[in-house]
C-alpha positions in Angstrom: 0.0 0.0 0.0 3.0 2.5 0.8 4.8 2.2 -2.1 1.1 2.9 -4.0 0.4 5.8 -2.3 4.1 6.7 -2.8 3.6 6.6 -6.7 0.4 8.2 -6.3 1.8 11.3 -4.5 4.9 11.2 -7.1 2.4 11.9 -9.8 0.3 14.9 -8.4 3.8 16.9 -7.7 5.0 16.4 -12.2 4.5 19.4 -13.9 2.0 17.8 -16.1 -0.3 17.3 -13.4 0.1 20.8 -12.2 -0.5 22.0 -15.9 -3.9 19.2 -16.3 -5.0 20.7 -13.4 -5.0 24.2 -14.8 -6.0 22.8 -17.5 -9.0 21.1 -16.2 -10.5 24.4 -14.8 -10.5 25.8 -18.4 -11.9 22.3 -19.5 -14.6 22.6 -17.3 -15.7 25.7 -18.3 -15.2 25.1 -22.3 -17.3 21.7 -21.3 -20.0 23.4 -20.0 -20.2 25.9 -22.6 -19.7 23.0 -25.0 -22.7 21.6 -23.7 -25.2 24.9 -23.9 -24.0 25.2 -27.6 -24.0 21.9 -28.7 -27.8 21.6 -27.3 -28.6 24.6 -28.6 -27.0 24.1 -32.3 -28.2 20.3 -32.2 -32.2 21.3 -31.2 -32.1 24.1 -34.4 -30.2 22.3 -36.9 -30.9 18.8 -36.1 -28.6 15.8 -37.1 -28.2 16.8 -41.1 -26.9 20.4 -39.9 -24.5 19.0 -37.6 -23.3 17.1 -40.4 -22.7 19.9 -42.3 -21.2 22.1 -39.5 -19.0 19.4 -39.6 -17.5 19.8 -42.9 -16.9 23.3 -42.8 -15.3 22.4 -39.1 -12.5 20.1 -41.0 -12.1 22.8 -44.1 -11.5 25.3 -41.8 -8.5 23.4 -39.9 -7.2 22.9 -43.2 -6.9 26.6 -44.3 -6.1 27.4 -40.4 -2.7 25.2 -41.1 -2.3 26.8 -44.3 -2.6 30.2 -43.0 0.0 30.2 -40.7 2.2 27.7 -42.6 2.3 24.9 -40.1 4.8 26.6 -38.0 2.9 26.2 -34.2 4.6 23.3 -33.1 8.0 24.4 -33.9 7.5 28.1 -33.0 6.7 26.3 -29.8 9.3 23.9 -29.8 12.5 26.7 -30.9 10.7 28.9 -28.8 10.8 27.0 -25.6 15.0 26.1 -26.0 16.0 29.9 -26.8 13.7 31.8 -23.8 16.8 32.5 -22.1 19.1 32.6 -24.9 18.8 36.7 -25.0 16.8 37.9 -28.1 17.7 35.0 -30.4 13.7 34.1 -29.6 12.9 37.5 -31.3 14.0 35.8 -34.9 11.8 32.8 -34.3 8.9 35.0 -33.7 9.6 37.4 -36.1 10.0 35.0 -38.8 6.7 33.5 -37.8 5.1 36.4 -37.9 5.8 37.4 -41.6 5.2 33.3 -42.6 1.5 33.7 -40.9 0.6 37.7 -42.3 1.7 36.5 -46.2 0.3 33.1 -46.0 -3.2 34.4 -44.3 -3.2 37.2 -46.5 -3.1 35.1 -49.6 -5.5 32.3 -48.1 -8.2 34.8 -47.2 -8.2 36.7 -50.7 -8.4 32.8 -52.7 -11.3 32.0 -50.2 -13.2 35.3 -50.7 -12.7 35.1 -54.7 -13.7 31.4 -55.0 -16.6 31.3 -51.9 -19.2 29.9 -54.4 -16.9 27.4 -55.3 -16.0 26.3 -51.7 -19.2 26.5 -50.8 -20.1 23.3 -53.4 -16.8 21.5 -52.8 -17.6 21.3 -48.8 -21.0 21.8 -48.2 -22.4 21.0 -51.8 -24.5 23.9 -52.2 -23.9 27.8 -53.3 -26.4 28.5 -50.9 -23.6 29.0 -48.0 -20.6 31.6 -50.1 -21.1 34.2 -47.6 -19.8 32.0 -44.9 -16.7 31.8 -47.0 -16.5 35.5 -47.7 -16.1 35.9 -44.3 -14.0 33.9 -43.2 -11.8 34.7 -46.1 -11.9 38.6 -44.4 -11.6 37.5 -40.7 -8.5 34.3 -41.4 -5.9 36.4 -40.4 -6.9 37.5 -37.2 -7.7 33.4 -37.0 -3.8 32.8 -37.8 -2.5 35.2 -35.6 -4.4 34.1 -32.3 -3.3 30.6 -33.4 0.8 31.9 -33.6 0.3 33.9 -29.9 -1.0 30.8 -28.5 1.9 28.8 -29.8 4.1 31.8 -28.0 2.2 32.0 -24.5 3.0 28.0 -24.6 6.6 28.0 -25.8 7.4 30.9 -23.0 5.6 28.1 -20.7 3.4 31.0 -19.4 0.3 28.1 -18.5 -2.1 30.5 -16.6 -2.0 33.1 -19.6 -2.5 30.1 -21.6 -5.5 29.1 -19.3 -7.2 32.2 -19.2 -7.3 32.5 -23.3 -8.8 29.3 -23.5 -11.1 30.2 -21.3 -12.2 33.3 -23.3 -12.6 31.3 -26.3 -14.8 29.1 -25.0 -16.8 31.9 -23.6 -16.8 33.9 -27.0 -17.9 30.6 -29.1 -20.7 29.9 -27.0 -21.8 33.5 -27.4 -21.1 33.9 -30.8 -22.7 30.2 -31.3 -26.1 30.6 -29.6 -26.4 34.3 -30.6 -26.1 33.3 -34.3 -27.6 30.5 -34.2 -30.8 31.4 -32.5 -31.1 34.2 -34.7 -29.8 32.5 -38.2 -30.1 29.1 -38.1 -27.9 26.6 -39.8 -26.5 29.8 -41.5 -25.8 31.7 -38.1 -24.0 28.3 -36.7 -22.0 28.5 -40.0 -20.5 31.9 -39.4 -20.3 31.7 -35.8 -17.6 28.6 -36.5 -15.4 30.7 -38.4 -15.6 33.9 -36.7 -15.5 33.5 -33.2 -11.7 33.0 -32.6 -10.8 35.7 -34.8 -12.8 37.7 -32.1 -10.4 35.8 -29.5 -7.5 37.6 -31.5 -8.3 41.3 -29.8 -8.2 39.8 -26.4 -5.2 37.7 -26.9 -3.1 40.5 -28.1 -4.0 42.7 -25.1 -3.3 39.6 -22.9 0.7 39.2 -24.5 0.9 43.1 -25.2 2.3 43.2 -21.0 5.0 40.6 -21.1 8.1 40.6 -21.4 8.8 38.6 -24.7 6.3 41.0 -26.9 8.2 43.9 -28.6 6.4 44.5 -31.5 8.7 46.5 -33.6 11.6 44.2 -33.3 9.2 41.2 -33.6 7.9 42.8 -37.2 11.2 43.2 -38.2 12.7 40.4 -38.0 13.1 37.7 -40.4 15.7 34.8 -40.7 16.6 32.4 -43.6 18.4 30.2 -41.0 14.8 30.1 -38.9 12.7 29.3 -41.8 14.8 26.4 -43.0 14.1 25.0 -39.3 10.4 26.0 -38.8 10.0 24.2 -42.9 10.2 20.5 -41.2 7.7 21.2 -38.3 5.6 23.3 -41.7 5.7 19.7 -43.6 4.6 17.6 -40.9 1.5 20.1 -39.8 0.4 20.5 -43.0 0.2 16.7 -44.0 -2.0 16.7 -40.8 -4.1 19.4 -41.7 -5.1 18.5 -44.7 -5.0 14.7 -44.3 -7.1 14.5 -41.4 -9.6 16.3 -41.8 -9.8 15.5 -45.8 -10.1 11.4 -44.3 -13.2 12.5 -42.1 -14.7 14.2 -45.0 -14.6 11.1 -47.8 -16.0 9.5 -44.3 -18.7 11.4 -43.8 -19.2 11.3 -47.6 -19.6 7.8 -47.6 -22.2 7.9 -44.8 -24.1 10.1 -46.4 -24.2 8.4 -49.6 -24.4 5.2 -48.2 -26.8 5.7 -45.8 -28.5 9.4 -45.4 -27.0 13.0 -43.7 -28.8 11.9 -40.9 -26.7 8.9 -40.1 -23.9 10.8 -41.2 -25.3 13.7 -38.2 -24.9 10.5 -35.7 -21.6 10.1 -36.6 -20.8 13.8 -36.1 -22.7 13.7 -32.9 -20.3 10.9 -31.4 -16.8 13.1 -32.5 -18.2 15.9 -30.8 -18.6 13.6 -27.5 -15.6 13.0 -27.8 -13.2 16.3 -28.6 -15.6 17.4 -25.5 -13.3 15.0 -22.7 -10.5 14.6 -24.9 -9.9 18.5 -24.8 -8.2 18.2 -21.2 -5.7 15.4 -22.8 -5.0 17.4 -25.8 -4.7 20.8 -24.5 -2.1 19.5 -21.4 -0.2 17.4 -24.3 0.0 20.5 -26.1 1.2 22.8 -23.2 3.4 20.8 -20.9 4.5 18.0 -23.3 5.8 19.5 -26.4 8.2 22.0 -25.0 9.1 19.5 -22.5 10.0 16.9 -24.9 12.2 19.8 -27.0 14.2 20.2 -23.5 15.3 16.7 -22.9 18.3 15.5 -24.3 18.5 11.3 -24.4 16.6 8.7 -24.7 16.4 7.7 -21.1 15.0 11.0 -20.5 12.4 10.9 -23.2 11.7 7.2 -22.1 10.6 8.5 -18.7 8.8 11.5 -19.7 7.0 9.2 -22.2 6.0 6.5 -19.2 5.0 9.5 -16.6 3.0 11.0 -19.6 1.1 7.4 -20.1 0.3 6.6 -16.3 -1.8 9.8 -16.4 -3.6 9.9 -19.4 -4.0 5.9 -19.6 -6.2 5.5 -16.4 -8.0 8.7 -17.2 -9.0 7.7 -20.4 -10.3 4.8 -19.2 -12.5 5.8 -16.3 -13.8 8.8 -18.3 -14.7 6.2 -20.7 -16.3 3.8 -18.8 -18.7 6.6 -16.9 -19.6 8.2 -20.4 -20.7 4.8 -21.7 -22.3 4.2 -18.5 -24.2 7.3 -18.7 -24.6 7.4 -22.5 -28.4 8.1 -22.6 -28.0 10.7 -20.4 -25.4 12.5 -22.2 -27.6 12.1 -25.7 -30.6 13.2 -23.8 -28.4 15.9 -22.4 -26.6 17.2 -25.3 -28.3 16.4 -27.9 -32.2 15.6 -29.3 -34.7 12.7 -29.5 -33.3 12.5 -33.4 -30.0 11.9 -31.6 -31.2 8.3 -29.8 -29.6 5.6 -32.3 -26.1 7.6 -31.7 -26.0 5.1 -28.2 -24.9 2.5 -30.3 -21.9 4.0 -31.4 -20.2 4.8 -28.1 -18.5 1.8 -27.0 -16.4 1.3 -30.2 -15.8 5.4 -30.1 -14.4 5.8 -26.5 -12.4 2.4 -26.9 -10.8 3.8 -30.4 -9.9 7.5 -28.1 -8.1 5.5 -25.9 -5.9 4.0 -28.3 -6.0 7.1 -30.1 -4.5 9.4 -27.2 -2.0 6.4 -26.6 -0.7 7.0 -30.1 -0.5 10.9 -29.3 2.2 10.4 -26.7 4.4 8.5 -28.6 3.3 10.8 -32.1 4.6 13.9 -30.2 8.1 12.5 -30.0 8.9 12.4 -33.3 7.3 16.1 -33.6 9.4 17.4 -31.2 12.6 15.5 -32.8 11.3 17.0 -36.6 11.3 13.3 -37.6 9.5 14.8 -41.0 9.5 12.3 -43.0 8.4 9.3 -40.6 5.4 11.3 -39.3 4.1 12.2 -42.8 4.6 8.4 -43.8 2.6 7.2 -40.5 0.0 10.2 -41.0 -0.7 9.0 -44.4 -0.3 5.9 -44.0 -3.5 5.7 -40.7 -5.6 8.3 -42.8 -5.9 6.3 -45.9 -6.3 2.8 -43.9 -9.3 4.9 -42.1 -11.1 5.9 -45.6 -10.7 2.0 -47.0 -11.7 0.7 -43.9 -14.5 3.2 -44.0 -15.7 2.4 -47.4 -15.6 -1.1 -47.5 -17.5 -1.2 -44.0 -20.0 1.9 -44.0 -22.3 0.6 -46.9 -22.8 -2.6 -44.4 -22.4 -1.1 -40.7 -22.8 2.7 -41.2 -21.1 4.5 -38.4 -20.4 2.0 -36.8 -18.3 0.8 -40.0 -16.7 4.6 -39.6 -15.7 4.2 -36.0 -14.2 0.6 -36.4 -12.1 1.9 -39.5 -10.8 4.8 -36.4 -10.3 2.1 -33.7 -8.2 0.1 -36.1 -6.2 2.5 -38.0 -5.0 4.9 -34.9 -4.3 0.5 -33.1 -2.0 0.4 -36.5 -0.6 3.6 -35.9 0.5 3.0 -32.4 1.8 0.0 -33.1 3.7 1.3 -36.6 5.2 4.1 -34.0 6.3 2.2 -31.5 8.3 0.2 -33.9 9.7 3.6 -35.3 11.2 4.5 -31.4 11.8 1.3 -30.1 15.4 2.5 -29.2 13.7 5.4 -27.3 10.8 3.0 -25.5 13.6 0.5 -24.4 16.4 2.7 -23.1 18.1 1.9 -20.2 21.2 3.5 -19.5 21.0 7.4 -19.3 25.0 7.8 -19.3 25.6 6.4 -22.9 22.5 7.0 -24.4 22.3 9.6 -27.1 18.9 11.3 -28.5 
């Protein structure tokens, strides 16, 4: 029992529990705003606009990642090694800042030209270009929040962090029942892509007071040297931008033309269950783990970090699973609509796959932080397209279902696949001769 409790108290004094706890009170609070605007959204638009809210919620990650050149994890990365290497930082962020103005600039101006177009490719109707219009006009304010976030978290300033996303879960669930109530489908459309450009304004008055911000040296700097570095972090985000979000969207395809938008609605219905509890996971991997990982310097040390990393998300995942499946009906009834009622057949595969899935994250982050480019393009290409055959050979016979065991089985492949790729890092031993 002593050495138990002695492992027990080990874990609530690591910095990643310290960080998951701040983390957790921001969680709470995006949670229950998730779950007024998800209720809201779901009783006005029903399954088939969830559906479609889904869609434009996977093209906008992709022109997010575009805009901004799929630089966050390294300007979080180079950022967190050269904090107190004088102003060396200042080239990092100034080169990120000219990468995510140009890139925005150009994304917003193709998206405002080409709405109509856009507007059939993703949500297979004209009906919806002003959505695009504006999102095209409001994408770099979009990029920008997305690059001071990556600062607040390479400078390791977790509060700050804490407190922005707890403003953007305020603003979205402002911006998604205001719009929503008085738009419809079309008000929950905007709202999606407009309310963290809103997030932008208060973000910038939040860094504006410390110490890293100097805005005219940060504009004028730019660095060759720095955007050779940030180009292998810029490959590997970019793959995942597009990749991922383009593999849920030949998935939803499928269930729609396989089955009906409803069905495809249930499906969409279940994700959002899930990004609801997997927030805390991602957001603590995302502060704390990254720019840890980017510190350590052998195997051994990664090894550990990797185990300490797995003994708190492992057990979470699993009793947050096993209460959600236990209280299934009460979350649908909860969350979403009557319409919503055959989505309880879905969960157990869904919460099983997230397990494996955040699993896969802890050992995915370590070739991130190493810039092992062209590994994690190969694995993140490799997972994605087993998840669309999977998917189609399964969703004409099982529907969702068919979806969600294509996701348990390709992020089980992926784990596996990675694991493979760091075996020399998951079975070091000696921290004397070992060498990253």
């Amino acid at each position: 029992m002593r050495p138990l409790l002695i492992n027990i108290r080990k874990i609530f004094v690591t910095d990643l529990f310290k960080v998951s706890f701040l983390n957790g009170i921001a969680t709470l609070i995006k949670m229950l705003a998730g779950l007024a605007s998800i209720k809201v959204v779901a009783a006005i638009i029903g399954p088939s606009g969830i559906a479609l809210l889904g869609q434009l919620n996977n093209f906008t990650q992709i022109m997010l990642s575009i805009s901004n050149g799929g630089i966050i994890n390294g300007i979080t990365k180079y950022l967190s090694q050269t904090k107190d290497s004088g102003k060396k930082y200042l080239f990092y962020l100034g080169t990120a800042f000219w990468i995510t103005l140009v890139l925005s600039l150009v994304s917003g101006l193709i998206m405002f030209v080409f709405a109509t177009y856009f507007s059939n490719l993703i949500l297979h109707t004209p009906e919806y270009a002003l959505v695009f219009r504006i999102f095209g006009v409001t994408i770099v304010f979009y990029a920008m929040n997305a690059l001071l976030l990556a600062a607040i978290n390479g400078f390791k300033e977790y509060r700050k962090y804490v407190k922005v996303n707890i403003i953007s879960s305020l603003v979205g669930l402002a911006f998604s029942v205001v719009l929503c109530l008085y738009f419809g489908l079309m008000g929950a459309l905007i709202a999606a892509v407009t309310s963290q450009s809103v997030v932008f304004v208060l973000t910038l008055a939040m860094v504006a007071r410390s110490r890293w911000f100097q805005w005219p040296a940060l504009s004028g700097m730019f660095s060759r040297t720095v955007l050779k570095q940030l180009a292998h972090f810029s490959l590997m985000a970019i793959v995942t931008a597009i990749i991922v979000p383009v593999s849920q969207i030949f998935v939803r395809g499928f269930i729609t033309d396989f089955r009906s938008v409803n069905d495809a609605g249930l499906w969409e219905g279940m994700n959002r269950v899930s990004s609801m509890y997997l927030y805390v996971i991602m957001t603590s991997l995302s502060v704390y783990y990254l720019p840890k990982l980017a510190e350590l310097k052998t195997n051994y040390e990664v090894r550990n970090e990797i185990i300490n990393v797995l003994k708190l998300i492992i057990p979470f995942m699993v009793i947050s699973g096993l209460v959600i499946y236990m209280l299934r009906d009460q979350v649908i009834h909860i969350l979403f609509t009557p319409e919503f009622e055959k989505m309880r057949d879905l969960f157990a595969l869904q919460l099983a796959a997230d397990t494996v899935k955040m699993s896969s994250w802890v050992l995915g982050f370590v070739m991130v932080a190493r810039a092992m480019t062209k590994a994690y393009i190969i694995m993140e290409v490799l997972h994605c397209t087993l998840f669309v055959l999977i998917g189609r050979f399964l969703v004409p016979v099982m529907g969702g279902q068919g979806a969600i065991i294509g996701y348990l089985v390709s992020q089980l492949a992926y784990l596996l696949l990675v694991a493979f790729i760091l075996r020399k890092v998951i079975f070091a031993h000696d921290a004397k001769r070992d060498n990253p």
